[in-house]
C-alpha positions in Angstrom: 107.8 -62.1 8.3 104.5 -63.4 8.1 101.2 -61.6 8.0 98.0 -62.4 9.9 95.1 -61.8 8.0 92.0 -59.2 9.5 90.3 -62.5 10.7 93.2 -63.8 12.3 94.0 -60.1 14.0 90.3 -59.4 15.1 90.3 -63.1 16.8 92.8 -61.8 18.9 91.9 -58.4 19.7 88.8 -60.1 21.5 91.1 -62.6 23.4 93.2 -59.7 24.1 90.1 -58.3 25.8 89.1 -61.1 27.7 92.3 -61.5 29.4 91.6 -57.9 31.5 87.7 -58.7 31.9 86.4 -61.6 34.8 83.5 -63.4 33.7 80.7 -61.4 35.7 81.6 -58.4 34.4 81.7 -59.2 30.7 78.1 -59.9 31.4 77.5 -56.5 32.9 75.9 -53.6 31.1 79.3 -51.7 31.3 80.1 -48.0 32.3 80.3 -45.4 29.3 82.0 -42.0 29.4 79.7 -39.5 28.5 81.6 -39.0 25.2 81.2 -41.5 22.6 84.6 -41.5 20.4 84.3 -42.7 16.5 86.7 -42.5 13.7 84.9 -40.4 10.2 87.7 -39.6 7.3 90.2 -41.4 9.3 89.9 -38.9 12.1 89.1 -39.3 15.4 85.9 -37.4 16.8 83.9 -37.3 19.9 79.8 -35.8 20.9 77.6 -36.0 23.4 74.4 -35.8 22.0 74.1 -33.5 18.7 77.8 -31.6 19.8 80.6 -33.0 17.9 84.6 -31.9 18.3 87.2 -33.4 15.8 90.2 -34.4 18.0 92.2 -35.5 15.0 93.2 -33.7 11.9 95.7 -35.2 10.3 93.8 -38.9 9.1 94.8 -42.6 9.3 93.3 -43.3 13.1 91.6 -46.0 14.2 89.9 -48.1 16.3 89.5 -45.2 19.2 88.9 -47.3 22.6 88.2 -45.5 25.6 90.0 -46.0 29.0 87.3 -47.1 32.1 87.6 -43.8 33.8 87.3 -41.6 30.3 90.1 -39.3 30.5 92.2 -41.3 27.9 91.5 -43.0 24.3 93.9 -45.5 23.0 94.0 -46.0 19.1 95.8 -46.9 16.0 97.8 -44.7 13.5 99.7 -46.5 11.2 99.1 -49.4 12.7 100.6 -49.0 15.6 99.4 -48.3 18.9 98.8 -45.0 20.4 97.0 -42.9 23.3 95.7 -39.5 23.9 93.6 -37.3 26.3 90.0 -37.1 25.9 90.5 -33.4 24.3 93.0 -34.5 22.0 96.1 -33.1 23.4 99.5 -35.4 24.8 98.9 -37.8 22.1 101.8 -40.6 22.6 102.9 -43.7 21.0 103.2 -46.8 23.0 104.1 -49.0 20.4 106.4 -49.2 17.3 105.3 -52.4 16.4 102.1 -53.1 13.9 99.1 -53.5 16.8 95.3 -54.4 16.9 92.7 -55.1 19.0 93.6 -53.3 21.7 91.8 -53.4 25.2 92.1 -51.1 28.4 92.9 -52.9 31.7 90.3 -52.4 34.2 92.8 -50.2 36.2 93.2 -48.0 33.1 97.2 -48.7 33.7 97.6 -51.3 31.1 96.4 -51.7 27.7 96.2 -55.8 25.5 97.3 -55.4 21.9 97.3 -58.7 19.6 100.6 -58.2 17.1 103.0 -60.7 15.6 105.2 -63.1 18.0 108.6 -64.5 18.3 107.4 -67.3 15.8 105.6 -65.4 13.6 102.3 -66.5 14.1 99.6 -64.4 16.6 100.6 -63.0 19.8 99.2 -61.0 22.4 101.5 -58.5 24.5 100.6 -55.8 27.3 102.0 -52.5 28.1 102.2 -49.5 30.0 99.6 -46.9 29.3 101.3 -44.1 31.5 105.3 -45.2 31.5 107.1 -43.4 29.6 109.4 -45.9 27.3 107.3 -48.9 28.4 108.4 -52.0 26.4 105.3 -54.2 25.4 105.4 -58.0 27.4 104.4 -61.2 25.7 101.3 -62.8 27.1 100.5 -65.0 24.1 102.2 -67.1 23.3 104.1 -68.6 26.7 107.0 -69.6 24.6 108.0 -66.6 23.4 108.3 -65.3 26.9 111.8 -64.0 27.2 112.6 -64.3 23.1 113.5 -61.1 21.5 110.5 -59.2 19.6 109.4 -59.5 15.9 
């Protein structure tokens, strides 16, 4: 199995992103939740202004990204791809697959995740945010459409 490098992964991750945003609205000044969520320790943490609450306590998260409407963060543990409320509780694993770069769908329904493809090289793949047992779908690259996961 080949591994893509941080570069290779972060390239993605913004491609990933730009599939869900049109072009006026990656110009936009966009909409913030009133919480602003951060990883410190390798725990996941949100304030609004000078209060703080830890939402996470047991390390290794990452990458908190908040859905458009706020009531949900997805992130990483372990590398893989995860979600949770915005207090912390019903935290839930959407993938079981090594993820980054992963981008909310402007419906909040969806989220973009780059991870390994059929061929071994970059992919990109959506899925789910709210089914339960969702399987992820490829969306990069076209030929691995149909092909059997990594």
């Amino acid at each position: 199995m080949k591994v893509l490098g941080s570069t290779a992964l972060a390239v993605l991750g913004m491609a990933a992103g730009a599939l869900f945003a049109p072009a006026a609205a990656q110009a936009a000044t966009p909409t913030l939740p009133s919480l602003v969520a951060y990883v410190r320790g390798g725990d996941v943490y949100v304030s609004k202004g000078a209060a703080e609450t830890r939402l996470t306590k047991d390390g290794g998260y990452s990458r908190p990204r908040w859905s458009r409407n706020g009531k949900l963060l997805a992130y990483l543990k372990g590398g893989q791809l995860w979600t949770m409320k915005a207090d912390g509780t019903a935290k839930r694993r959407l993938t079981t697959r090594a993820a980054s770069g992963a981008s909310w769908s402007p419906d909040g329904k969806t989220l973009a995740f780059a991870s390994l493809s059929c061929t071994g090289g970059p992919g990109v793949y959506r899925i789910s945010a709210t089914a339960a047992d969702a399987q992820p779908e490829v969306l990069f690259p076209a030929d691995c459409r149909g092909e059997a996961l990594p």
